[in-house]
C-alpha positions in Angstrom: 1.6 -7.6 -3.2 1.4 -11.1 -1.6 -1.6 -13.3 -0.7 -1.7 -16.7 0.7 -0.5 -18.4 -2.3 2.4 -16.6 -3.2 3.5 -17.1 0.6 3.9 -20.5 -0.7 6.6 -19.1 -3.5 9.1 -18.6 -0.8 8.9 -21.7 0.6 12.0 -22.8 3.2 14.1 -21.0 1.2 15.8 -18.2 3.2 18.4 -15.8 1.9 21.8 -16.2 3.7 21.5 -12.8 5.4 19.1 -10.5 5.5 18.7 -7.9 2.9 19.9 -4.6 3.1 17.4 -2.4 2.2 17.7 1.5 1.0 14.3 3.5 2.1 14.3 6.6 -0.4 11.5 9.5 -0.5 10.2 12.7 2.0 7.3 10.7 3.2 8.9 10.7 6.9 5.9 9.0 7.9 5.9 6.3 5.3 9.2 5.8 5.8 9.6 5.7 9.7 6.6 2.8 9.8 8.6 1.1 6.7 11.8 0.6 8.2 10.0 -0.2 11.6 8.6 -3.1 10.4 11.5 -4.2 8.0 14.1 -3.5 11.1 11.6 -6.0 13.3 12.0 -8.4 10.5 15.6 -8.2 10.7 16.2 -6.6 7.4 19.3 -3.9 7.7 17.7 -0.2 6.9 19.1 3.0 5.5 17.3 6.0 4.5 18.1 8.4 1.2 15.8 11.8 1.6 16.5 12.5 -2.0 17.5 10.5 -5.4 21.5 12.4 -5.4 21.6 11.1 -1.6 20.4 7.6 -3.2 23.2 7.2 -5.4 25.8 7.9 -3.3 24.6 5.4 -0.5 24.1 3.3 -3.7 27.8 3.9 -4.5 28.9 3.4 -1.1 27.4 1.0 0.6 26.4 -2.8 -0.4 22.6 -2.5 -0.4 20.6 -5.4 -2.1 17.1 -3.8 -2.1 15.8 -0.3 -2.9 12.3 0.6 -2.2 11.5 4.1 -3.9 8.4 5.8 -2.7 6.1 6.5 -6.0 3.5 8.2 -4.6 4.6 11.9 -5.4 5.3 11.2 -9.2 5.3 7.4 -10.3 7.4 8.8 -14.0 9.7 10.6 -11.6 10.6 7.4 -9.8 11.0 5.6 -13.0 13.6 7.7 -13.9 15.1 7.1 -10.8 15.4 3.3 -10.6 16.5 2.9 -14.6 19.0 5.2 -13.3 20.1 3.3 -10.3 19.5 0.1 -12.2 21.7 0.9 -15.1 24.5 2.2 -12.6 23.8 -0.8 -9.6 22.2 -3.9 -12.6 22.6 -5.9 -9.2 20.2 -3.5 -7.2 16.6 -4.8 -6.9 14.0 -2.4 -6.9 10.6 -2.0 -5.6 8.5 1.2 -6.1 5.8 2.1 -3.9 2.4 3.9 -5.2 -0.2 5.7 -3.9 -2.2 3.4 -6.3 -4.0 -0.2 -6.6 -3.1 0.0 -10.0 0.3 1.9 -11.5 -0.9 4.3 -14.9 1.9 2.7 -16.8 3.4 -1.0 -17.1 7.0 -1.3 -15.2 9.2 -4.2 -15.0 9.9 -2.9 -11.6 8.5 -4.8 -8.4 5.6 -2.7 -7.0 3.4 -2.7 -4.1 0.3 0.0 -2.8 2.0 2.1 -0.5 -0.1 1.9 2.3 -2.2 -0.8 1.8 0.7 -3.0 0.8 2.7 -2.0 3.5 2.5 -5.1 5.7 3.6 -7.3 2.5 6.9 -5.2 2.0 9.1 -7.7 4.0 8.1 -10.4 2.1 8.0 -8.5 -1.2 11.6 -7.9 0.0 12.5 -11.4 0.5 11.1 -11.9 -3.3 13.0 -9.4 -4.8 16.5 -10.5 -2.8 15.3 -14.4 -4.2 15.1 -12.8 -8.0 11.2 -13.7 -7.4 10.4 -10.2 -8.8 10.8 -10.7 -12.6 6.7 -9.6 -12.8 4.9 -7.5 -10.7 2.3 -9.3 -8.8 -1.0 -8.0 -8.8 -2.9 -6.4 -6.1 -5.5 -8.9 -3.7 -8.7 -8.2 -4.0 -10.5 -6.5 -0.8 
C-alpha cells in the first residue's frame, strides 16, 4: 500500500494512457466500489467473475493490470496469477487480501483489500510504471 513517501515514487511521470485494468473475483461488492474508484481515475475497467472467464478476456483483450481478489483463498489466487503470468509475462498483477499481512511471501504486488482500497489507483499506476518489483508494506494505523 502507499503512504506519503512512496507518492513521491511516481513523481511527474504519467503513463501514456491509462491502464487497463481486469477486476477478477465474486466479491460484487468489492468489486463494484473497485472499479468505481479506478473508472473516476480514468483507468479502463473490465470484470472476470471467475479465473476461465480471466483468461479468455486475458487472451482477448489488451489489459495491462490484473487485480485478483485474495480474500477467499490467497494459495488459490497464486495459482491463478503464475498462471496468467506465465501465459500474459507482460500482465502485471496485484492481489488483494483480506489481510494486513499475506501468510506466505509473493513477488506479486499486494494491497489489504479493504483497507488498501483507496491506494489501488496509485498501486495501479506503480504496477503499469514496473514500480511493483517488491511488495510494499502495509502503513501503520
Amino acid at each position: 500500500m502507499n503512504d506519503a513517501g512512496h507518492a513521491a515514487d511516481l513523481g511527474n511521470v504519467r503513463p501514456l494512457q491509462p491502464a487497463r485494468v481486469l477486476l477478477t473475483g465474486r466479491d460484487m461488492r468489492f468489486i463494484k466500489v473497485a472499479s468505481f474508484l479506478l473508472a473516476r481515475r480514468g483507468f479502463g475497467v473490465s470484470h472476470a467473475p471467475s479465473d476461465r472467464e480471466l483468461m479468455r478476456i486475458a487472451d482477448e483483450q489488451t489489459v495491462d493490470v490484473v487485480v485478483l481478489d485474495a480474500s477467499r483463498s490467497f494459495t488459490s489466487a497464486l495459482r491463478t496469477a503464475a498462471a496468467l503470468s506465465a501465459a500474459h509475462p507482460h500482465l502485471r498483477v496485484i492481489l488483494a487480501t483480506d489481510r494486513s499481512t499475506p501468510d506466505v511471501h509473493s513477488t506479486y504486488q499486494w494491497i489489504e483489500k479493504w483497507r488498501g482500497l483507496d491506494a489501488l489507483p496509485d498501486e495501479i499506476a506503480r504496477a503499469q510504471l514496473g514500480l511493483d518489483l517488491e511488495p510494499t508494506p502495509p502503513a501503520a494505523s
